[in-house]
LUMROZA-721380 format. One record per atom (N, C-alpha, C, O): residue in three letters; x, y, z. Coordinates in steps of 0.001 Angstrom, whole numbers, plus 524288, in hexadecimal, padded with zeros to 5 digits. Each point is the difference from the previous one (the first is absolute). Layout:
<recs>
ALAXYZ;...
</recs>
This chain:
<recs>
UNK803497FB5A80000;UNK7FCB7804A680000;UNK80371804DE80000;UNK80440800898022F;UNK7F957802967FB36;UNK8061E805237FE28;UNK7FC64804118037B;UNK7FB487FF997FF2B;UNK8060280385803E5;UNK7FDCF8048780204;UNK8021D8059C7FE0B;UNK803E48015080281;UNK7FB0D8012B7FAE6;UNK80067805C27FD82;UNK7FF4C80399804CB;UNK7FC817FEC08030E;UNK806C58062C7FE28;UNK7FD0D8037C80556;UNK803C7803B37FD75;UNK804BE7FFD67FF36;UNK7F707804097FFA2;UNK800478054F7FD6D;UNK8018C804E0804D3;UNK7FE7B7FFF480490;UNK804378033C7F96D;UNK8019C805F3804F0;UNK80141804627FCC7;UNK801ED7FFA77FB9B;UNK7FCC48050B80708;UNK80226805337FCF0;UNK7FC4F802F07FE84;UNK8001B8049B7FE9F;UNK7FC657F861801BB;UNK7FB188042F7FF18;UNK7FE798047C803FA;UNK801827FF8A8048B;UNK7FBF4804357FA2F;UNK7FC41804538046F;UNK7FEEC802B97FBE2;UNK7FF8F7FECD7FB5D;UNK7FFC7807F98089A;UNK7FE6C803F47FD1B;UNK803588036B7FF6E;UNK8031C800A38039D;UNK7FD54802D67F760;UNK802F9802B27FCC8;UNK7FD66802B07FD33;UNK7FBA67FF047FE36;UNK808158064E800F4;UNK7FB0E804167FE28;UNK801B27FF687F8FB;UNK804417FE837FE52;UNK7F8858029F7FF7B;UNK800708012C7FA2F;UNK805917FFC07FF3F;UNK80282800A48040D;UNK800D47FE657F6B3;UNK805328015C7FDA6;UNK803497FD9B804A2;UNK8042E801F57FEA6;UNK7FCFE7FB6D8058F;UNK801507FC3480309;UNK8014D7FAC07FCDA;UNK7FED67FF067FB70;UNK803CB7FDEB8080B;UNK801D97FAD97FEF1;UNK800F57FD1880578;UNK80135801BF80451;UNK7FDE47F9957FA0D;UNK7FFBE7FB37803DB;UNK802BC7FB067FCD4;UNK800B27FFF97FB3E;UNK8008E7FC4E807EB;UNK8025A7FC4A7FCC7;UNK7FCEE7FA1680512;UNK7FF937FF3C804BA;UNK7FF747FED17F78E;UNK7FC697FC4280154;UNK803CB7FA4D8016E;UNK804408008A7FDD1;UNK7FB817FAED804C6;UNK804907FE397FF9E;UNK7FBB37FAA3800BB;UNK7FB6C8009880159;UNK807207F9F27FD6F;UNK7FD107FBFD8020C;UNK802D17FB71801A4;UNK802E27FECE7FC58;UNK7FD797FF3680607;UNK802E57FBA780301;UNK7FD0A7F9767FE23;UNK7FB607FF10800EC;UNK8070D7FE537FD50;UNK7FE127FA427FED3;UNK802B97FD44802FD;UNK804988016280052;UNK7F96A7F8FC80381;UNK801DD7FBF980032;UNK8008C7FBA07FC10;UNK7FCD57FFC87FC63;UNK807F97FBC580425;UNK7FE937FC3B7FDC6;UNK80643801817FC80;UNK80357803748003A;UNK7FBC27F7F57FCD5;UNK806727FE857FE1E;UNK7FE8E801C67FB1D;UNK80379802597FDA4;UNK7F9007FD4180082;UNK7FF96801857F98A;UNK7FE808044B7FDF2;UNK7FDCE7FFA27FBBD;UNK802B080423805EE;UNK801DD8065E7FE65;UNK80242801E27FAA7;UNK7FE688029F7FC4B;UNK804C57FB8D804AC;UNK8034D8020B7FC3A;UNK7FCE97FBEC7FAE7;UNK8004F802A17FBFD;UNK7FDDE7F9E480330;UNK7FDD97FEA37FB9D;UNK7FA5F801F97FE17;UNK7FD207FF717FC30;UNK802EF80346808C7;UNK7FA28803377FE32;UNK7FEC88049E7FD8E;UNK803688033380121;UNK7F82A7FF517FB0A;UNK7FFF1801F27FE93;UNK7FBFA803FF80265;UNK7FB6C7FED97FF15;UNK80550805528039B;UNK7FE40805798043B;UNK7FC058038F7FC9C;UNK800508019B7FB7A;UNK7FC3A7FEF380806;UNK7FC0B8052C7FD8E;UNK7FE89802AB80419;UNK800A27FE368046B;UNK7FCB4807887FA83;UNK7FDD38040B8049D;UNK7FBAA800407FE8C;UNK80024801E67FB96;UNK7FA627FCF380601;UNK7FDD5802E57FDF9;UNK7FBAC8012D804D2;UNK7FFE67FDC180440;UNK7FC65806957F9D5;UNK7FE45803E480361;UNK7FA597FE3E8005F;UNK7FE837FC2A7FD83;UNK7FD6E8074F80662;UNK7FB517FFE57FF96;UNK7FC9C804538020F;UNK7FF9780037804CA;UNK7FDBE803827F833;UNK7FD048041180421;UNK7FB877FFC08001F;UNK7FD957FE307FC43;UNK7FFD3803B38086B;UNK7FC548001980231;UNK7FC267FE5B7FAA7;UNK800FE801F07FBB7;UNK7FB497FAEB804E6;UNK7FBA0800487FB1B;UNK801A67FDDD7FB22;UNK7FCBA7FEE57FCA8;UNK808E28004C80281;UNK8025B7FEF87FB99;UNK8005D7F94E80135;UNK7FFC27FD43803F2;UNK8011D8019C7F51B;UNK8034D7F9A3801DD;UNK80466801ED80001;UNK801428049A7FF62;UNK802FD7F550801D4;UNK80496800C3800A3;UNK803C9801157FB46;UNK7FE7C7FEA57FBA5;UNK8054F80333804C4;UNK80246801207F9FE;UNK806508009680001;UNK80310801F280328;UNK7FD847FBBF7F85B;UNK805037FF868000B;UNK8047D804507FF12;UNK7FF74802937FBF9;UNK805537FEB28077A;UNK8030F803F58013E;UNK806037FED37FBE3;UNK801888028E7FC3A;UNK800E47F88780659;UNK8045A800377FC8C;UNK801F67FA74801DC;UNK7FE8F7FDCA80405;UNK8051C800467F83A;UNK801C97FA4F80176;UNK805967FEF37FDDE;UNK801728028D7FC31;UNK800F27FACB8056F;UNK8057C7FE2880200;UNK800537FA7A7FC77;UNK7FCCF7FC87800F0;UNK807AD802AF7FA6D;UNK801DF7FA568007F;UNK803037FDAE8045D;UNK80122802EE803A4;UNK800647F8047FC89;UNK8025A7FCC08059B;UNK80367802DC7FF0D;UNK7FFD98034880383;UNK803EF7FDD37F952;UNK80527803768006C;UNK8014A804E28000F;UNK8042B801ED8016D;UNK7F6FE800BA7FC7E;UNK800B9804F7802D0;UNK8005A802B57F9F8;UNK7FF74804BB7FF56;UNK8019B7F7487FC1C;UNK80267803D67FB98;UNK7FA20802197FE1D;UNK7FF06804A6800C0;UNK7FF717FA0D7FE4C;UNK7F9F68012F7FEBB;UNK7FD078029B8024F;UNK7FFF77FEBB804A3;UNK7FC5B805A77FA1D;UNK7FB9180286801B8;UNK7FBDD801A27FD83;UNK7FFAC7FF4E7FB41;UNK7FC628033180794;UNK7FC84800997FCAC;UNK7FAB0802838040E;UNK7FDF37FD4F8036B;UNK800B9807537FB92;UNK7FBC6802B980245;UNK7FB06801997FDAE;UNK7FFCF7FFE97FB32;UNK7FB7C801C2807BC;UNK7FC08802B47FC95;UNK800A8804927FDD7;UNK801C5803CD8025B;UNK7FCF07FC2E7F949;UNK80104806C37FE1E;UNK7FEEB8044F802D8;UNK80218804387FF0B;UNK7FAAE7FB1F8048F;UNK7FEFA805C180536;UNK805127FEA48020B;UNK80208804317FECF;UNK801547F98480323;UNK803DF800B18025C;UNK804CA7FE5C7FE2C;UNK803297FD2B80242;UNK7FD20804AF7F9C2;UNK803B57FE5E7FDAC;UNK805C6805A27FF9C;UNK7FF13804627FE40;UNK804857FA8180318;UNK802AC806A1802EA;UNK7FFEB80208803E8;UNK8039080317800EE;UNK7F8C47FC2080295;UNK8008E8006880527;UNK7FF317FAF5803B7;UNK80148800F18048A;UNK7FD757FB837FADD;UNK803A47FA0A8026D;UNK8015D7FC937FD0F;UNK7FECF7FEA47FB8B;UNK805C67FF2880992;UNK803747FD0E7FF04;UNK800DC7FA7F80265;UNK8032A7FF6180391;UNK7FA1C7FCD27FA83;UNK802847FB2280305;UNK803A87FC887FE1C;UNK800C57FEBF7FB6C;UNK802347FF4A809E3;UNK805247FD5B80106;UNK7FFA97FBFD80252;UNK7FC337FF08802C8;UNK807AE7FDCB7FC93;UNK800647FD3B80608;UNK805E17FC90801DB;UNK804467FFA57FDD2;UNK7FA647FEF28055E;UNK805827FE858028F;UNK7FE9D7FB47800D6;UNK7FC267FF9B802D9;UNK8068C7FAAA7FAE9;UNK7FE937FAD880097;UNK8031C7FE4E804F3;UNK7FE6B7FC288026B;UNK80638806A97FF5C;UNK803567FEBB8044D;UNK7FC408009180574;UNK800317FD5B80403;UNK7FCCA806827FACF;UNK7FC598014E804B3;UNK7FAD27FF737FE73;UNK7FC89802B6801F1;UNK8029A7F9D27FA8B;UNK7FBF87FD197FEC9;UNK7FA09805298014F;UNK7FCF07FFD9803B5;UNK80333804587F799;UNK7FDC280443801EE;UNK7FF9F8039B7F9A6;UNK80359800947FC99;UNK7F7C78011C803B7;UNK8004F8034C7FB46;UNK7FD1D804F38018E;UNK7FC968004280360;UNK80544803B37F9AC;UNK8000280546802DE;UNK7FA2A803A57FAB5;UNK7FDD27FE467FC14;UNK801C88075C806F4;UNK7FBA6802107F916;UNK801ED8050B80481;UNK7FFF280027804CF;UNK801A38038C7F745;UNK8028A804318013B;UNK7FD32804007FC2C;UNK800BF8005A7FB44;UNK7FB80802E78081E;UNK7FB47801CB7FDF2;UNK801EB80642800AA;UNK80191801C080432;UNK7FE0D801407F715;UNK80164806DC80150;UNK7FD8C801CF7FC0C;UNK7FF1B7FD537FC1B;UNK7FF12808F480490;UNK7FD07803337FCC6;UNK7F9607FC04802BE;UNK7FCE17FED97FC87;UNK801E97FFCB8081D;UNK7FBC77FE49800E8;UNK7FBD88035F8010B;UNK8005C803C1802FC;UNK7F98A7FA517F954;UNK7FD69803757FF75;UNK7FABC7FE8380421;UNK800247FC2E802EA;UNK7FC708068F7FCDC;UNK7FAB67FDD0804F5;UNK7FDAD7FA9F7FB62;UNK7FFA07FB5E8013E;UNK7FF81806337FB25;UNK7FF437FA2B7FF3A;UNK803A27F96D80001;UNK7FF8D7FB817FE5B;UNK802C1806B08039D;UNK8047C7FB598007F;UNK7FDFB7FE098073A;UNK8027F7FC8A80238;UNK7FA568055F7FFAD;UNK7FEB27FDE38041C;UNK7FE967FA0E7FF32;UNK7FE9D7FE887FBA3;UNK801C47FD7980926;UNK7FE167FAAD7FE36;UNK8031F7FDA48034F;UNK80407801CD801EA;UNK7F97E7F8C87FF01;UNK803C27FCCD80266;UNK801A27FE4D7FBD8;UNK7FDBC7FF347FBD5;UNK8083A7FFFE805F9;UNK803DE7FCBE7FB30;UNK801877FA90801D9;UNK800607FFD3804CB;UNK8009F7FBAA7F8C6;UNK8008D7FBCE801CE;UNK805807FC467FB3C;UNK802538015A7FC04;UNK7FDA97FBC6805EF;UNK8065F7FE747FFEC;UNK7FC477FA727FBBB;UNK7FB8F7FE5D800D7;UNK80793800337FB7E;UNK7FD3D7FB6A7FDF7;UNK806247FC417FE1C;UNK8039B802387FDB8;UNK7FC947F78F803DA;UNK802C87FB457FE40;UNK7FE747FC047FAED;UNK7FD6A7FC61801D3;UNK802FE803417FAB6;UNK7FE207FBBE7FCCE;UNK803EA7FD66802EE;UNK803EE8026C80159;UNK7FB577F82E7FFF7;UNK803977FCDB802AA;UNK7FD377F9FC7FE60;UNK7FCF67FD4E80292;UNK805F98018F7F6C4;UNK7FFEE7FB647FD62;UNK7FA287FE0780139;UNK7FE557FCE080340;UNK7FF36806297F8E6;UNK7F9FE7FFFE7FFAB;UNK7FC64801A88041E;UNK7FB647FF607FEC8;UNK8054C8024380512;UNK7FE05801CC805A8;UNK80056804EB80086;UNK8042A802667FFE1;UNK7F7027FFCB800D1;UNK80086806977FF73;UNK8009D801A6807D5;UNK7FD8C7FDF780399;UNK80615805C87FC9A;UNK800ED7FE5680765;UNK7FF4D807CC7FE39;UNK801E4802A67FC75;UNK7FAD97FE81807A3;UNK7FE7E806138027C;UNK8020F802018048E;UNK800CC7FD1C803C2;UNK8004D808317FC61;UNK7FFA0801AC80547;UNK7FC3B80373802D2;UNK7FC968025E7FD94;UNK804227FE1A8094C;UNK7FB6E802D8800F8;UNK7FF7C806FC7FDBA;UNK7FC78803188010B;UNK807177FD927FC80;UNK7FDE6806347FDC1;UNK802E78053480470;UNK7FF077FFEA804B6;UNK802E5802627F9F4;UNK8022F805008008A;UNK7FBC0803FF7FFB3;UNK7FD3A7FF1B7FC2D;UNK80145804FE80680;UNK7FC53804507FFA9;UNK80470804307FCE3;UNK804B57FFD2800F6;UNK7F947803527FBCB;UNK802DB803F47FDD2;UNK7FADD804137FF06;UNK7FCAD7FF167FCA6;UNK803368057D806C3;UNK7FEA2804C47FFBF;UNK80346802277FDB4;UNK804A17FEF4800C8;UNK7F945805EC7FA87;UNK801888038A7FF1B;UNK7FBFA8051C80108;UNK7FB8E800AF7FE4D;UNK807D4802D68054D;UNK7FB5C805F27FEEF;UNK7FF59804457FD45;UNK8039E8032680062;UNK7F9947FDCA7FD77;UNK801C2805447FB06;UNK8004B805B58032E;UNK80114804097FD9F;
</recs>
């Protein structure tokens, strides 16, 4: 069982940045392939940006595309979303996502306020 646990979130005013970070257990990390994605109030959930296992690869939604950035570090079994120029609609919980060899593994979600 892989446990995902997301940190870094709060509140931040407009044109601010936060960097979101997520912690995985489990040995198979580094063969996994990482996503962020968000959810606000009333909205479904939607996808933010995603990570190959190695890191060479990326790939975001066009709303955020230039102002975040995700990474990650397989040594510390952890992938990061380094969010700036954040606007009030970027409010949402954000959540940490594993494909882990056909098994989709979640986390409990990060709150991210922004205030205009």
């Amino acid at each position: 069982q892989v446990q995902l646990v997301e940190s870094g979130g709060g509140l931040v005013q407009a044109g601010g940045s936060l960097r979101l970070s997520c912690a995985a257990s489990g040995r198979t990390f580094s063969s996994c392939a990482m996503g962020w994605f968000r959810q606000a109030p009333g909205k479904e959930r939607e996808f933010v940006a995603g990570i190959s296992r190695s890191g060479g690869s990326t790939n975001y939604a066009d709303s955020m595309k230039g102002r975040f950035t995700i990474s990650r570090d397989n040594a510390k079994n952890t992938v990061y979303l380094q969010m700036n120029s954040l606007k009030p609609e970027d409010t949402a919980v954000y959540y940490c996502q594993q494909q882990n060899y056909g098994v989709t593994y979640w986390g409990q979600g990060t709150q991210v306020t922004v205030s205009s």
